[in-house]
Each structure stands twice: as C-alpha cells, then as structure tokens.
C-alpha positions in Angstrom: 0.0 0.0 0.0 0.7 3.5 -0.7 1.0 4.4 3.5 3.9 1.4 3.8 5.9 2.7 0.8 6.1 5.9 2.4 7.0 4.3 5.9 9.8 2.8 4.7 11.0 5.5 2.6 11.0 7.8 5.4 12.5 5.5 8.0 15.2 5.3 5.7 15.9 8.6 4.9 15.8 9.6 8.9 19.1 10.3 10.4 20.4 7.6 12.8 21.5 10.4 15.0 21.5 14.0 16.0 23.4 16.5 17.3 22.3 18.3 20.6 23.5 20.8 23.3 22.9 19.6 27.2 21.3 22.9 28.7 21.5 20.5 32.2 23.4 18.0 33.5 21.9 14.8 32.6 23.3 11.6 34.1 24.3 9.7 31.1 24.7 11.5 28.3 27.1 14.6 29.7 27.6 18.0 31.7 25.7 21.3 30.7 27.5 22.8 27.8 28.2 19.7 25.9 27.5 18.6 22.4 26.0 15.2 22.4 24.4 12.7 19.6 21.5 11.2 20.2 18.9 9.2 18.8 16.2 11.8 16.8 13.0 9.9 18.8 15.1 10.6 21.9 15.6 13.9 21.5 12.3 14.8 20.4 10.1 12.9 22.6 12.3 13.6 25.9 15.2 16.3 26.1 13.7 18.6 24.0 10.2 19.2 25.5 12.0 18.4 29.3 14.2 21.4 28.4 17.5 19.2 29.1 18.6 19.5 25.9 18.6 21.5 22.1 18.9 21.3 19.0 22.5 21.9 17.7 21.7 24.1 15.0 24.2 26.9 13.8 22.2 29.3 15.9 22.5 27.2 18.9 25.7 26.9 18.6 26.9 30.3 18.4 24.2 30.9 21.4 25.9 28.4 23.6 29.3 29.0 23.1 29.7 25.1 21.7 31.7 23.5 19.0 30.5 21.0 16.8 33.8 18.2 17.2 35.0 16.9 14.6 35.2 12.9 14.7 38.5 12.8 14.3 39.3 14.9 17.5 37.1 12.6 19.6 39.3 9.9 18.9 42.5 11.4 20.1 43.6 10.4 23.7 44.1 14.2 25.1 40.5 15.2 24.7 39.5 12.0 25.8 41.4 12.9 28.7 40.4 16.7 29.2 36.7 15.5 28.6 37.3 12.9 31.4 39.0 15.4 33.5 36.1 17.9 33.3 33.2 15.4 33.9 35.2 13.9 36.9 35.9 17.4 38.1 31.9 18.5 38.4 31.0 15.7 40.9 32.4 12.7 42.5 30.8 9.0 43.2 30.2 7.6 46.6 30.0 4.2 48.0 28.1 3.0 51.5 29.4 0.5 52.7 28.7 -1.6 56.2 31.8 -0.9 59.0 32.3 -3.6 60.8 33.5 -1.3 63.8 33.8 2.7 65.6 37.3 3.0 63.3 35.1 3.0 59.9 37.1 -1.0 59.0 34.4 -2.0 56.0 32.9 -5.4 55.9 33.5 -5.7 52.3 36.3 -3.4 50.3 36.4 -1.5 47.2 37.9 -2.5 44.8 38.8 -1.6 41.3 35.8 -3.5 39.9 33.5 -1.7 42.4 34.7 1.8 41.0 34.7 1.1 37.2 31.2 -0.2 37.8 30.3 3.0 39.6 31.6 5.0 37.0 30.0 3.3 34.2 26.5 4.0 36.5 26.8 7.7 36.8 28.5 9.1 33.3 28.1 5.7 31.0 32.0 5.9 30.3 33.7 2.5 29.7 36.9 1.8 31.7 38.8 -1.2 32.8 40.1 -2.0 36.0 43.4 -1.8 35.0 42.9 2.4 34.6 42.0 2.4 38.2 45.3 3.1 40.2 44.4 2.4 44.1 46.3 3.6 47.0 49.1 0.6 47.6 47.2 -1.1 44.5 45.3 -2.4 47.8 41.5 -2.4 47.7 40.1 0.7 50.0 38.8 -0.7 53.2 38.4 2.2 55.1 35.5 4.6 55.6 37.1 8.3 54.5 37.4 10.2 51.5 39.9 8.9 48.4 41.1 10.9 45.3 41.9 7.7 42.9 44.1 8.6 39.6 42.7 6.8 36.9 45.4 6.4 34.4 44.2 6.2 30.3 46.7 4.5 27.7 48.8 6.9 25.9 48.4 8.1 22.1 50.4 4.9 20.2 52.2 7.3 17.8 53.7 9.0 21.2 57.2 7.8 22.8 55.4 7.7 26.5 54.3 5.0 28.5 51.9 4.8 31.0 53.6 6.3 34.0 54.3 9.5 31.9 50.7 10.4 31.3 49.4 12.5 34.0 46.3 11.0 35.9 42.9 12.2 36.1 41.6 11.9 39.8 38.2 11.1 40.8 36.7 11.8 44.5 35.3 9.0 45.8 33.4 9.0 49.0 33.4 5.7 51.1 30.3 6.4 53.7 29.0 4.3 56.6 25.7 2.9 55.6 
C-alpha cells in the first residue's frame, strides 16, 4: 500500500542520529554545555520538551558558546582525557558500605571492579580495571574520603608510556551505611 511505501522511505531517509547541546546535567549522556548525539525519537520525545537539551543548529551553537567536534578529534587520547577530567571534576561518586567497627574498618572493600562499575553508572564511560590506580594497589577498606588517579593508555604514535601520562583523579566517597 501507498502508506507502507512511504513508511519505509521515510524510515530510511531519517538520520540515525543528531546533534544536541545539554542545557542540564543529565546523568548519562554529559555535563551542561556539551555537544551530544542522540537518537532523533530521543531527542524529540524527551530532552527537547523536558528542556534538558537543544537542537545543535548553527544558531544554537553560536548561542551556547559550543563546538560542533570533529570525529577525528574525539578519537585522540588528550581530549578524551580533558573530557574525562572535566566530567570527573563536576561531581564525584560515593560508595556505602557496612563498617564492621567505631574506626570506619568496612565489611566488604572497594575494589577496582567496584569503582569502574560505579563509573560506568553515573556518566556511562567505559573503563577497565586496569585504569584504576588504588592507594598501595590495595583495595580501600576504610571509611574516609579517596582521590583515585585513573590512568588512560597513551596516544600509540607517542614515545610515553603509561607512567608518563598525567592522571585524572576522581573523588570517591566511602560512607557508613
């Protein structure tokens, strides 16, 4: 039928994504002030009318302050790295955990799994455990406040190895629950 043909010509002339500027913080997609792709149903249906989010149209744009990124600077591990460093910057993650006594000893620890987890809840960015550098490469198993350096790979066309690159540090908050 005539309403099918122009179903399927539509669906595939829609964009798979779209460009958008976060107006707020929302938990996991990015910070206010970012550009972000998104799905077009997404963006229509949700952060437009919820007022999380516009369109990133040239007038947008230049209202904002933003820059459309080219693909092949999201790829490059220093942005990666300043991107990290800003969205870690912003807010930190916290943990409760059970103390066993009054000195704040924890039943269970945290370990690097625990974090990257945590992570991976709150901003939806993809780390290993091996990025995660704890105190004494021991699991935390006091209650307390920790800034943990997580360390990204160097660029492969650069001489430096991993203890070269600076770390970005992440506040993490182990509280009694």
């Amino acid at each position: 039928t005539k309403s099918t043909f122009v179903q399927q010509r539509f669906m595939a002339t829609a964009p798979k994504r779209l460009g958008a500027i976060l107006i707020k913080d929302a938990d996991n997609l990015g910070t206010a002030g970012q550009y972000v792709s998104v799905a077009p149903g997404y963006m229509r249906n949700f952060l437009y009318p919820s007022r999380i989010a516009v369109y990133a149209t040239e007038e947008n744009l230049a209202a904002y302050g933003v820059e459309k990124p080219d693909e092949s600077e999201m790829t490059t591990t220093e942005n990666q790295t300043t991107r990290l460093a800003r969205i870690f910057s912003k807010s930190g993650i916290s943990v409760k955990r059970h103390a066993v006594d009054a000195a704040g000893n924890l039943h269970g620890a945290v370990d690097a799994k625990k974090i990257v987890a945590l992570i991976k809840k709150k901003w939806n960015i993809d780390l290993i455990e091996a990025n995660i550098a704890l105190p004494n490469n021991a699991p935390i198993r006091l209650l307390g406040s920790y800034s943990i350096p997580i360390v990204l790979e160097p660029p492969v066309e650069g001489a430096h190895t991993v203890a070269d690159v600076t770390p970005i540090k992440v506040q993490l908050q182990v509280e009694r629950r």
